[in-house]
VMD Tcl script that builds the backbone (N, CA, C; Angstrom):
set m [mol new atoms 141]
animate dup $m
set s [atomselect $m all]
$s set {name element resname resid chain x y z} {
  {N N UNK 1 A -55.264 -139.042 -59.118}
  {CA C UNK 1 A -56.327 -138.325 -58.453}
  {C C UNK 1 A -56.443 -138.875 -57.025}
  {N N UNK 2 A -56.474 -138.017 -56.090}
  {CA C UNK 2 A -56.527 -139.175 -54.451}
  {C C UNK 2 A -57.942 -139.103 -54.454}
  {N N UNK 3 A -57.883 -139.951 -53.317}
  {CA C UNK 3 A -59.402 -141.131 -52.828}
  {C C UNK 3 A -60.523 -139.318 -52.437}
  {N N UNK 4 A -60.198 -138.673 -51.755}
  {CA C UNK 4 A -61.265 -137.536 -51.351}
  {C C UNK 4 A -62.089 -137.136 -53.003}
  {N N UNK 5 A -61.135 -136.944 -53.733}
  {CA C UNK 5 A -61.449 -136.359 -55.099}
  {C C UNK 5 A -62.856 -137.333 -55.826}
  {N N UNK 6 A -62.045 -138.421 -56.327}
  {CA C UNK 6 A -62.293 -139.442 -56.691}
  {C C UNK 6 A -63.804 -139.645 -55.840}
  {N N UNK 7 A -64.024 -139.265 -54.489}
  {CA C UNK 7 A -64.993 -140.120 -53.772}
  {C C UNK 7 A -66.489 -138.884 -53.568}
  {N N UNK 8 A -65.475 -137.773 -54.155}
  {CA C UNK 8 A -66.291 -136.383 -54.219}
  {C C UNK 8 A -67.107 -136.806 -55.816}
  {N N UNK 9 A -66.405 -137.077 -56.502}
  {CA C UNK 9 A -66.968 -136.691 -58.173}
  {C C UNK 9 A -67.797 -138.065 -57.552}
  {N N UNK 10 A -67.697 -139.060 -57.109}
  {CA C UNK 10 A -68.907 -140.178 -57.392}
  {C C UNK 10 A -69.737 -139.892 -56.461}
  {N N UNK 11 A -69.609 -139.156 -55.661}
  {CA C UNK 11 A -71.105 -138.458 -54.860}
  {C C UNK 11 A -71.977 -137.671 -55.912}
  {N N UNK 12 A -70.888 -136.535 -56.589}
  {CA C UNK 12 A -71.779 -135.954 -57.914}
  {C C UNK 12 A -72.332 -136.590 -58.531}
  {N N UNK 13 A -71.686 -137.675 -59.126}
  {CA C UNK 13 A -72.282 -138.325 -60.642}
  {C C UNK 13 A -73.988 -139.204 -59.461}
  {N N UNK 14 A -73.756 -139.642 -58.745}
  {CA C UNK 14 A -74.974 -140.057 -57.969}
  {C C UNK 14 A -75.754 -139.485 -57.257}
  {N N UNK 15 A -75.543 -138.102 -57.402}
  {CA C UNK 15 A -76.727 -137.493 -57.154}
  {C C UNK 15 A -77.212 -136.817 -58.015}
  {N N UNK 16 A -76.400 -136.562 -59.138}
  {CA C UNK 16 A -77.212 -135.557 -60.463}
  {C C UNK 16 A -78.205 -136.797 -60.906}
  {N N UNK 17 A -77.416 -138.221 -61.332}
  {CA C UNK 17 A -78.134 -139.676 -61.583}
  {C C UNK 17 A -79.298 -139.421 -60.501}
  {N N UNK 18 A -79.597 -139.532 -59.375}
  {CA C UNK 18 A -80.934 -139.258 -58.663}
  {C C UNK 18 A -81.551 -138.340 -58.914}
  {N N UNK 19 A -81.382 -137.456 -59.114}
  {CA C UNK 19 A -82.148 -135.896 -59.516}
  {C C UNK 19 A -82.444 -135.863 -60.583}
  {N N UNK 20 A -82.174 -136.650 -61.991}
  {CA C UNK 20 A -82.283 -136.530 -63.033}
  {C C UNK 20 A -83.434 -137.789 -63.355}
  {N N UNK 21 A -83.327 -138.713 -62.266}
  {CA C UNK 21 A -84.053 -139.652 -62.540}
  {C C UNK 21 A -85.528 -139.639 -62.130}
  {N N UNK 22 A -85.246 -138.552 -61.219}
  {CA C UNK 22 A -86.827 -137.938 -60.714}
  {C C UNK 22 A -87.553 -137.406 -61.069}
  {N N UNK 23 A -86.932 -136.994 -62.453}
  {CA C UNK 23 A -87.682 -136.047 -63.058}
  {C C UNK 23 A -88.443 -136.879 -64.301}
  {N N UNK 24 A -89.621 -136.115 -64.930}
  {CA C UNK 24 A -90.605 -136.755 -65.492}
  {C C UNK 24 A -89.933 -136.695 -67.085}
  {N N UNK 25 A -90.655 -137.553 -67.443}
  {CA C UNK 25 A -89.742 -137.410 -69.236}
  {C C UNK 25 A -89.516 -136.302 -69.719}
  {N N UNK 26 A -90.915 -135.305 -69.363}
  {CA C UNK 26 A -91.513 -134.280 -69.592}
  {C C UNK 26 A -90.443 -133.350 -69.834}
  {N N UNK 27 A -90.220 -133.219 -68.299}
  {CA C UNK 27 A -89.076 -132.227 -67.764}
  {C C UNK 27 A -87.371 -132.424 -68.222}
  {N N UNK 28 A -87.539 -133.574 -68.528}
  {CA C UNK 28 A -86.490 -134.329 -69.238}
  {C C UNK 28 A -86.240 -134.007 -70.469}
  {N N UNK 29 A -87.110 -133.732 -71.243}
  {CA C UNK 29 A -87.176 -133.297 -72.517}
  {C C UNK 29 A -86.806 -132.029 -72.828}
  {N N UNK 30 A -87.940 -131.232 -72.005}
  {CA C UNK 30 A -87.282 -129.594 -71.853}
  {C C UNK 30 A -85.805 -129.574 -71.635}
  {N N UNK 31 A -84.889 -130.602 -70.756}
  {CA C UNK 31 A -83.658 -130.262 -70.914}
  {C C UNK 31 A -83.039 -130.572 -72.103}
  {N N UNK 32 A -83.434 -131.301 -72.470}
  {CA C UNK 32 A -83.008 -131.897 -74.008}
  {C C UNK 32 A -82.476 -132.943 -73.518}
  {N N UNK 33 A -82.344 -133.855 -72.389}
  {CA C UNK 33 A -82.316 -135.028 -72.332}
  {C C UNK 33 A -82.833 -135.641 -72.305}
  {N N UNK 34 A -82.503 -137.252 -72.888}
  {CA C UNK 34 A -83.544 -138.405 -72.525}
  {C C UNK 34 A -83.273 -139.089 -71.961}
  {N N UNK 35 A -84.201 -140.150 -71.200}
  {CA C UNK 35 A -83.800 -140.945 -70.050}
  {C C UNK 35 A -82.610 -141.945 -70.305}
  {N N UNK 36 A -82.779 -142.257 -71.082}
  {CA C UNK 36 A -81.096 -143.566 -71.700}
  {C C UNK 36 A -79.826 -142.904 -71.441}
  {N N UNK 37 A -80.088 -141.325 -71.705}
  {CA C UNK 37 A -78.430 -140.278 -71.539}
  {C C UNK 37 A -78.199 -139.720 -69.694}
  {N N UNK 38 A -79.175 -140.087 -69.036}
  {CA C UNK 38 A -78.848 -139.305 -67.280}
  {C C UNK 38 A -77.922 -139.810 -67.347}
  {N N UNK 39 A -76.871 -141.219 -66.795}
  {CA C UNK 39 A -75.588 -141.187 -66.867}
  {C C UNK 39 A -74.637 -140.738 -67.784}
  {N N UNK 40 A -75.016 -140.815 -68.881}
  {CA C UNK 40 A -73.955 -140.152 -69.283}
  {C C UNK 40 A -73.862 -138.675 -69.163}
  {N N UNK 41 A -74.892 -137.824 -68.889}
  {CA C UNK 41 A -74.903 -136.545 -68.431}
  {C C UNK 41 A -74.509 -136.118 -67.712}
  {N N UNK 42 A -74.914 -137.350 -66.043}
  {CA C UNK 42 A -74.398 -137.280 -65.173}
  {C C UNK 42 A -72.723 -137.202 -65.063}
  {N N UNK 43 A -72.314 -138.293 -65.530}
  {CA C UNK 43 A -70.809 -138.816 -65.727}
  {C C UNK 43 A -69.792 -136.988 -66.015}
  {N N UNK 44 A -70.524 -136.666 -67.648}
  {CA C UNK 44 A -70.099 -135.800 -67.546}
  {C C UNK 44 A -69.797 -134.558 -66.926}
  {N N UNK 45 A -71.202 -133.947 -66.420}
  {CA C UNK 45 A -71.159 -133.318 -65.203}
  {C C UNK 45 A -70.200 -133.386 -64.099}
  {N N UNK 46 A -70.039 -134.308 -63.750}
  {CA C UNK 46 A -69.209 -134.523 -62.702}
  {C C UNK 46 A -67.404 -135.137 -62.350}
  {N N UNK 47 A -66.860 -135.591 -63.937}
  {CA C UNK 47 A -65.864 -136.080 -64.001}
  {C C UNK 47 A -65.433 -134.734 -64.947}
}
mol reanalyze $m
mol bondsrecalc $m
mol representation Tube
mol addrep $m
């Protein structure tokens, strides 16, 4: 995978991780996530 790629998906995974972390459990829930899974949500999302 070259460095642009690679440096693109870890901009994703760190900003869904910020956006996901902003959000209230609440809203968290409605997605059906919980706070322990944003990275791995994130991760997936983006890799």
């Amino acid at each position: 995978m070259s460095m642009t790629r690679s440096f693109s998906n870890w901009l994703k995974y760190r900003e869904t991780v910020t956006e996901l972390g902003r959000m209230s459990n609440r809203e968290l829930h409605d997605l059906g996530i919980d706070r322990q899974d944003i990275r791995r949500v994130a991760r997936k999302a983006s890799f």
